[in-house]
VOBA-1610 file (N, C-alpha, C; in pm, whole numbers, padded with zeros to 5 digits, always signed):
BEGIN
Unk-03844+00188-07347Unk-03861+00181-07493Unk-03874+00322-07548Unk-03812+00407-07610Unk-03792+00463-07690Unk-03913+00506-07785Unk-03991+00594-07768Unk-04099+00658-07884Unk-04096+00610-08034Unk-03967+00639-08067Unk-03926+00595-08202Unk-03944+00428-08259Unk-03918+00352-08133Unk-03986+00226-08170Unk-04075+00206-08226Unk-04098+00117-08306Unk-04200+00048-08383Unk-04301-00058-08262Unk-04424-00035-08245Unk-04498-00075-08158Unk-04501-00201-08203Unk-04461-00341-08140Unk-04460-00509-08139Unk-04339-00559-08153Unk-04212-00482-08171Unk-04068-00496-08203Unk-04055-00550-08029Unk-04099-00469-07958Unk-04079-00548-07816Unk-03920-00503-07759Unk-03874-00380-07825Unk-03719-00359-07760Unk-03656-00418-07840Unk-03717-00506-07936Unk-03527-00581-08012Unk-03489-00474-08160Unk-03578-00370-08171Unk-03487-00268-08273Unk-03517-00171-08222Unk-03416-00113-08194Unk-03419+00025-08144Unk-03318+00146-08250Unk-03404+00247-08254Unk-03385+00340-08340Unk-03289+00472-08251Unk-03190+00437-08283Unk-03071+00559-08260Unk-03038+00638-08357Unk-02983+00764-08333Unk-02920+00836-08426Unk-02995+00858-08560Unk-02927+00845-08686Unk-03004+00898-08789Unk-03026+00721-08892Unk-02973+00629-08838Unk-03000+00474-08870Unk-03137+00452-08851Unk-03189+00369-08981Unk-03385+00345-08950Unk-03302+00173-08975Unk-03394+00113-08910Unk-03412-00044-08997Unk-03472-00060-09122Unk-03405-00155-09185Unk-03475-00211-09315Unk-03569-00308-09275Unk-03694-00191-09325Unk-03856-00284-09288Unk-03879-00342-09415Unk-03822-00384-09503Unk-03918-00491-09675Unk-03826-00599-09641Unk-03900-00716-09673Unk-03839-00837-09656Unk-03754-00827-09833Unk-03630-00942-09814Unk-03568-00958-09905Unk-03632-01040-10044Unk-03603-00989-10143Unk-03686-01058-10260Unk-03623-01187-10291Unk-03734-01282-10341Unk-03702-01422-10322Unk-03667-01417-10494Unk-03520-01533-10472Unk-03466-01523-10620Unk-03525-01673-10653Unk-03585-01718-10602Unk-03678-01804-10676Unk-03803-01783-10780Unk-03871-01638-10710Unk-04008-01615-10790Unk-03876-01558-10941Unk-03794-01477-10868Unk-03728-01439-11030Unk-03706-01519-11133Unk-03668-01625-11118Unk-03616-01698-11182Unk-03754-01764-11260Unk-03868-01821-11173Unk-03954-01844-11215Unk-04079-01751-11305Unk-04027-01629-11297Unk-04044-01523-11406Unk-04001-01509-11522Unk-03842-01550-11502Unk-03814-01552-11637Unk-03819-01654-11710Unk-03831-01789-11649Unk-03881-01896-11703Unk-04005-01880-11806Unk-04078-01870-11731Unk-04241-01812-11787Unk-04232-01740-11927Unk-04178-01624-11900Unk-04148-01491-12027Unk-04068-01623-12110Unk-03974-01648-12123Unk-03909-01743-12218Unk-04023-01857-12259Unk-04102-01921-12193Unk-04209-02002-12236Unk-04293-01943-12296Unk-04337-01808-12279Unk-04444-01745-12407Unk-04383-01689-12486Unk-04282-01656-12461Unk-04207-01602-12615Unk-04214-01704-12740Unk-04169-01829-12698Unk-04151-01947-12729Unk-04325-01993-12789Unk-04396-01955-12710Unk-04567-02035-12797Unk-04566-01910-12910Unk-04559-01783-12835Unk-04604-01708-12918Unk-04512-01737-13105Unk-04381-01760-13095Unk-04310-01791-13236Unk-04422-01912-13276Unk-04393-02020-13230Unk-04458-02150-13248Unk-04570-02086-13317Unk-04695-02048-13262Unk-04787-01994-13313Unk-04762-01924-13445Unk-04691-01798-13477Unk-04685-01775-13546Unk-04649-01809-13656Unk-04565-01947-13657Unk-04534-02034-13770Unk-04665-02090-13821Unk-04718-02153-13758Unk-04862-02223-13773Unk-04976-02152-13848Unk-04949-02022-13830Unk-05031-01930-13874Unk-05003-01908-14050Unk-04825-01924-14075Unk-04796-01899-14229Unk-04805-01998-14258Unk-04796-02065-14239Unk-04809-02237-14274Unk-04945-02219-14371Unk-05052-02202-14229Unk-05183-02239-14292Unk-05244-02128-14410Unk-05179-01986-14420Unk-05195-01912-14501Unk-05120-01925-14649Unk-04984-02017-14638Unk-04960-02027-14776Unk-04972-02182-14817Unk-05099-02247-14749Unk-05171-02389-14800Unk-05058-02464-14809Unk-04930-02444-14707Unk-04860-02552-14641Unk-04764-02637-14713Unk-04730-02519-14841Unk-04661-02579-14966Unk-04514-02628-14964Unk-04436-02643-14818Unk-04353-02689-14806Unk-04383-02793-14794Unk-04497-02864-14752Unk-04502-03030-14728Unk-04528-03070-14906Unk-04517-03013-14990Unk-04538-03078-15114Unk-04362-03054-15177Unk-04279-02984-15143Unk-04174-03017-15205Unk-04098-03171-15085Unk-04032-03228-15205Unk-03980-03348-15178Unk-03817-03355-15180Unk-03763-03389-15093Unk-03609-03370-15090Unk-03582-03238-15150Unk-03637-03163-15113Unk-03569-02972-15115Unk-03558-02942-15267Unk-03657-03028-15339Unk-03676-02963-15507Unk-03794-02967-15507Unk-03853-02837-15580Unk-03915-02800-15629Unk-04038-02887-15723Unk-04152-02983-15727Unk-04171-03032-15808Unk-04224-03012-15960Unk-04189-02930-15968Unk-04187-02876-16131Unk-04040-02802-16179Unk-03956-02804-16096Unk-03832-02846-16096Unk-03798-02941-16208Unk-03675-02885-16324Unk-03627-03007-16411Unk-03509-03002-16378Unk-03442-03132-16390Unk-03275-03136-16339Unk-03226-03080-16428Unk-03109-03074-16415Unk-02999-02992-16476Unk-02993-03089-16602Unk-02964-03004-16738Unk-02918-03075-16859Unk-03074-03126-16920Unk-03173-03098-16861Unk-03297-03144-16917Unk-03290-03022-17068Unk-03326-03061-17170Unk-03327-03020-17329Unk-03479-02879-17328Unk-03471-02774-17324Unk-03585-02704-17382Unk-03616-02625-17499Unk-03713-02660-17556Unk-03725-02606-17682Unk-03736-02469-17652Unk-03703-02412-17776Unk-03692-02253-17819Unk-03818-02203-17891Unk-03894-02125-17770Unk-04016-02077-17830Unk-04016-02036-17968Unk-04122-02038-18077Unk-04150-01971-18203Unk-04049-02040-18299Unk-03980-02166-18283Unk-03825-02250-18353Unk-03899-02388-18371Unk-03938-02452-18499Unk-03958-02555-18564Unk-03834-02664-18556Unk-03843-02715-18473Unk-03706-02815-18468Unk-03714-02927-18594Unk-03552-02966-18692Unk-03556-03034-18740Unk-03593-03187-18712Unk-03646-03244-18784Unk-03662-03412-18774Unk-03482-03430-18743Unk-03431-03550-18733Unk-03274-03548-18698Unk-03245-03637-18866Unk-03336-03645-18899Unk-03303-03732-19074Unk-03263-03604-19132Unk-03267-03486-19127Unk-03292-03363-19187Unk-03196-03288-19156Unk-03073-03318-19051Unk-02951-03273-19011Unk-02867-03356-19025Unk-02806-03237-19119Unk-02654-03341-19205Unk-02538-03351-19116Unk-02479-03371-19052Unk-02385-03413-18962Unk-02235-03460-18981Unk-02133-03351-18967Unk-02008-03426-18997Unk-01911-03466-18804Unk-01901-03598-18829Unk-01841-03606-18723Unk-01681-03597-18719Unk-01621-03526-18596Unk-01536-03522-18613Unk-01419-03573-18491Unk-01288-03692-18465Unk-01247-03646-18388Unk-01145-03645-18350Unk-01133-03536-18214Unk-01011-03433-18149Unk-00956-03502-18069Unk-00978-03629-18049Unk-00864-03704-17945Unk-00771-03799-18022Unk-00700-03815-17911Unk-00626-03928-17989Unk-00588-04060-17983Unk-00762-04109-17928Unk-00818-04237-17999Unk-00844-04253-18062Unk-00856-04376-18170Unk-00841-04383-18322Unk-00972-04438-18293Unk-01028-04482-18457Unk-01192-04501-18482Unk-01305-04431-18424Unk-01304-04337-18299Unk-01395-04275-18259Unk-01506-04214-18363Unk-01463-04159-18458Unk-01545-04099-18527Unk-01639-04185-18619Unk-01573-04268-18689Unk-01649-04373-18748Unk-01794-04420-18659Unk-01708-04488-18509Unk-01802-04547-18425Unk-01928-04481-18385Unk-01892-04333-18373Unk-02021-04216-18363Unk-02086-04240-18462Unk-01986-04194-18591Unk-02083-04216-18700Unk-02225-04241-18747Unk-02181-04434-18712Unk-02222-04539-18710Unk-02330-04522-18656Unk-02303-04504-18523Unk-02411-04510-18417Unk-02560-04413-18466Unk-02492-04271-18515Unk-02597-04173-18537Unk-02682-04167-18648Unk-02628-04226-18765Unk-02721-04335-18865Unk-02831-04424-18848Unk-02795-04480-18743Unk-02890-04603-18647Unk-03021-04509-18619Unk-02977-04385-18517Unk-03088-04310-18506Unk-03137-04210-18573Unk-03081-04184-18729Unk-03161-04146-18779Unk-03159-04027-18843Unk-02994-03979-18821Unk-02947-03882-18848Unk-02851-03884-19010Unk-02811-03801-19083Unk-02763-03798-19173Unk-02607-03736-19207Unk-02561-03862-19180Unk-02378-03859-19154Unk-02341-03811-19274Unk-02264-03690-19305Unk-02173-03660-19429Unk-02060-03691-19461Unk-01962-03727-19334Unk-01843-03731-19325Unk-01793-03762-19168Unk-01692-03877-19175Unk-01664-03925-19027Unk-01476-03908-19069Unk-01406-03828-19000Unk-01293-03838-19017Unk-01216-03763-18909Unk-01113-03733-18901Unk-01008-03662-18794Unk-01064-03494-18763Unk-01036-03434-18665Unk-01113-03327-18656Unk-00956-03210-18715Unk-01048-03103-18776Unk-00952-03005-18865Unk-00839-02938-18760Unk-00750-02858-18791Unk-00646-02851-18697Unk-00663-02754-18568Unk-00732-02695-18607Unk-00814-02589-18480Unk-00898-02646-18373Unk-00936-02812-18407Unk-00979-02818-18303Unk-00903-02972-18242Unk-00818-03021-18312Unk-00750-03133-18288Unk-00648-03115-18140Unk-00778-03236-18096Unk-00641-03227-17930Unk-00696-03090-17845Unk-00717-03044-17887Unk-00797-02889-17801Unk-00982-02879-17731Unk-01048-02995-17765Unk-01146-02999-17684Unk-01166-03088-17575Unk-01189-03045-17447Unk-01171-03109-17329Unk-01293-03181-17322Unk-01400-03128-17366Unk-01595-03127-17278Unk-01553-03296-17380Unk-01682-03333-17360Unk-01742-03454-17449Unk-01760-03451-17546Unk-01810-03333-17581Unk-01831-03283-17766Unk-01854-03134-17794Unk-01809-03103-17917Unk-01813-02985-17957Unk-01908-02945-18054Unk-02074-02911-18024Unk-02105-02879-18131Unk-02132-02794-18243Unk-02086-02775-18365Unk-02035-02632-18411Unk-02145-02603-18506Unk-02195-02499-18596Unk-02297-02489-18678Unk-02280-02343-18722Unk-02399-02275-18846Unk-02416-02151-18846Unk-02457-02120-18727Unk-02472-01962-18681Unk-02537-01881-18560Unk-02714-01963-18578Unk-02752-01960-18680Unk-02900-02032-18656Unk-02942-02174-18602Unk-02829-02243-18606Unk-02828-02342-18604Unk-02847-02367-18431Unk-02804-02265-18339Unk-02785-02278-18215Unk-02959-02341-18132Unk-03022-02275-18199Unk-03177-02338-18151Unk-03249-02378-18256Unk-03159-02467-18358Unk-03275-02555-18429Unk-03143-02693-18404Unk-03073-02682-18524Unk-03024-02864-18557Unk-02938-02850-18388Unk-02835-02801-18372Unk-02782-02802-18237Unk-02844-02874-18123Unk-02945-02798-18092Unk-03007-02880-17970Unk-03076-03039-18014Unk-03115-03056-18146Unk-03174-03177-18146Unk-03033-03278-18151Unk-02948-03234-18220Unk-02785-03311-18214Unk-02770-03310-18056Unk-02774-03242-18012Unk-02760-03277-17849Unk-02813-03345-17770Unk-02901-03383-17828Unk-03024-03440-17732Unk-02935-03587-17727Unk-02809-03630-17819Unk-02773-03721-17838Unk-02640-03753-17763Unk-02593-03696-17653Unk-02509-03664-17604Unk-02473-03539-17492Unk-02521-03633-17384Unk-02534-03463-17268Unk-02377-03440-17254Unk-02372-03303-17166Unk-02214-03213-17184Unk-02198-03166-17308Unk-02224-03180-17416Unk-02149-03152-17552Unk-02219-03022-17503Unk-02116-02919-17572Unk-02122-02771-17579Unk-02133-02746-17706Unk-02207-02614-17736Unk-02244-02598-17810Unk-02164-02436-17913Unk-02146-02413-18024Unk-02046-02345-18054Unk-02112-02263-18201Unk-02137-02184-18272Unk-02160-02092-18390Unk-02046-02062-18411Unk-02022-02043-18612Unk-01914-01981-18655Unk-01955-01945-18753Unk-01836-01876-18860Unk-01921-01832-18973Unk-01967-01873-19106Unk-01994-02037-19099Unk-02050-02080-19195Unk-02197-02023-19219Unk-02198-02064-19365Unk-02348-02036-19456Unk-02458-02193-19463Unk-02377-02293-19478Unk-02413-02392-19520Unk-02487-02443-19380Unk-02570-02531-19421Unk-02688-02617-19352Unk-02591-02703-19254Unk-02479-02793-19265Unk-02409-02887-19208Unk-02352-02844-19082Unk-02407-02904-18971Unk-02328-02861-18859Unk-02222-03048-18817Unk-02119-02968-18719Unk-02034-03060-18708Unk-02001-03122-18552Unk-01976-03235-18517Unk-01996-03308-18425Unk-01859-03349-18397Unk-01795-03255-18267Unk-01604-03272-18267Unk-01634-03352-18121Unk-01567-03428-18162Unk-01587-03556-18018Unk-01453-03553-17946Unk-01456-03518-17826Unk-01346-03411-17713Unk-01253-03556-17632Unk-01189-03473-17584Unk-01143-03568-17445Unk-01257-03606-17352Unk-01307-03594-17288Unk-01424-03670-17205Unk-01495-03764-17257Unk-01543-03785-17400Unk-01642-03856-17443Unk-01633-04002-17439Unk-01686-04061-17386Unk-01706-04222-17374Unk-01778-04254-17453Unk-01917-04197-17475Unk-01993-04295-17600Unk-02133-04193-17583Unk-02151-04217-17694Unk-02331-04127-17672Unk-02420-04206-17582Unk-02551-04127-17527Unk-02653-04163-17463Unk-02684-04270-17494Unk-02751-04353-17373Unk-02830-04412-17438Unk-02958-04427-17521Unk-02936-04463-17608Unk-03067-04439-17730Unk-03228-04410-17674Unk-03247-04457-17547Unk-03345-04484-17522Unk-03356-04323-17409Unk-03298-04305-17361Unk-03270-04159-17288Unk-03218-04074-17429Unk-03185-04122-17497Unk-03180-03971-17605Unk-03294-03985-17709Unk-03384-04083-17721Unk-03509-04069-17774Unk-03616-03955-17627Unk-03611-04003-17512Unk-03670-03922-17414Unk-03609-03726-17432Unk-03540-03706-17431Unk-03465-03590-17463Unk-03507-03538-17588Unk-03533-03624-17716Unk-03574-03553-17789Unk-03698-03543-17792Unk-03765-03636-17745Unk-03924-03606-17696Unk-03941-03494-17642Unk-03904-03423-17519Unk-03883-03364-17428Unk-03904-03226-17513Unk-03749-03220-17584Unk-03703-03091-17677Unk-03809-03079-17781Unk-03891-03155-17810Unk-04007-03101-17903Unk-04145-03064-17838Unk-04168-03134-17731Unk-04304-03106-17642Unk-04266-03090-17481Unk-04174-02978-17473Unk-04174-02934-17309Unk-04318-02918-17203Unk-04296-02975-17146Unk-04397-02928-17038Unk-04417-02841-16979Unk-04563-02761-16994Unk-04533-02614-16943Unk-04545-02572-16862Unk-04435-02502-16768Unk-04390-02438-16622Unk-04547-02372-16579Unk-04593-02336-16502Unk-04642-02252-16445Unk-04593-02140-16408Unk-04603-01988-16445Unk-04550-01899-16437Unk-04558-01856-16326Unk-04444-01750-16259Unk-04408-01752-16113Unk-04341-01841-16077Unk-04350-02001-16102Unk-04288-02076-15981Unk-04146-02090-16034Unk-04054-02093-15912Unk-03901-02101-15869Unk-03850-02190-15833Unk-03760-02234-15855Unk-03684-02375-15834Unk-03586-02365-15697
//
């Protein structure tokens, strides 16, 4: 046996030349694997955790929205009044209807209808040539520039889609051009809610986002 031997090898490695044996046993690719298992499992609590943590710091206010709106959230087309703007009664807006398609009686039938609730019809007849056949929306509603946040929006409240339009009249009378889309006004009972609405909005809480 050879000096260079390793004392208990017993002769079965023998050390020649400038060759040593490899004395570390081979690393087991099991503990590896079961290492990285591990590291991926606390990575994993540690996120978890940290959700739990914003949760409970912003009092968990995702469990109070309901189907991904906001509950002070208003749908689309909901009516809001115009701060520091006295909205007319709708007896108090003179109203000419007018209309741009070319179905016959429409205008009358509006008319009619907007009398019922309360409004003050001047004139129901064919719409003037600028707008005949040229409005697509449901209705066109036209007025002085002031008119845009007083009689306007309460005329609207009577008919969602209708767009709304200023020109350069002086006079009090705004006008009601009934388009290609229009089927028929609201129902009375949803455009009494709307004008409820447009006179006593409910008030947002400032900051919150929809």
């Amino acid at each position: 046996m050879s000096m260079l031997t390793p004392p208990g090898m017993g002769g079965k490695y023998r050390i020649t030349g400038n060759a040593y044996p490899r004395m570390r046993r081979p690393r087991s690719r099991r503990r590896i694997i079961l290492l990285v298992v591990a590291s991926v499992a606390a990575l994993g609590l540690i996120g978890w955790g940290t959700m739990q943590l914003i949760d409970v710091f912003t009092g968990g206010e995702k469990k109070a929205v309901a189907g991904g709106k906001h509950p002070d959230c208003k749908p689309a087309g909901t009516p809001a009044a115009v701060p520091g703007k006295k909205l007319p009664k709708p007896s108090a807006i003179k109203v000419n209807v007018y209309n741009a398609t070319a179905r016959s009686g429409l205008a009358k039938q509006v008319a009619d209808e907007l009398k019922k609730r309360g409004f003050t019809v001047v004139q129901s007849t064919n719409a003037p040539k600028e707008y005949d056949k040229k409005v697509k929306a449901a209705a066109l509603l036209v007025g002085a520039p002031k008119s845009l946040d007083t009689q306007l929006p309460v005329l609207g409240t009577q008919l969602k889609g209708a767009e709304k339009k200023a020109d350069a009249r002086a006079g009090q009378d705004v006008d009601l051009i009934i388009g290609d889309a229009f089927k028929s006004l609201d129902a009375k009972k949803d455009a009494d809610t709307a004008l409820a609405t447009l006179a006593k909005p409910a008030p947002a809480p400032s900051g919150d986002k929809c």
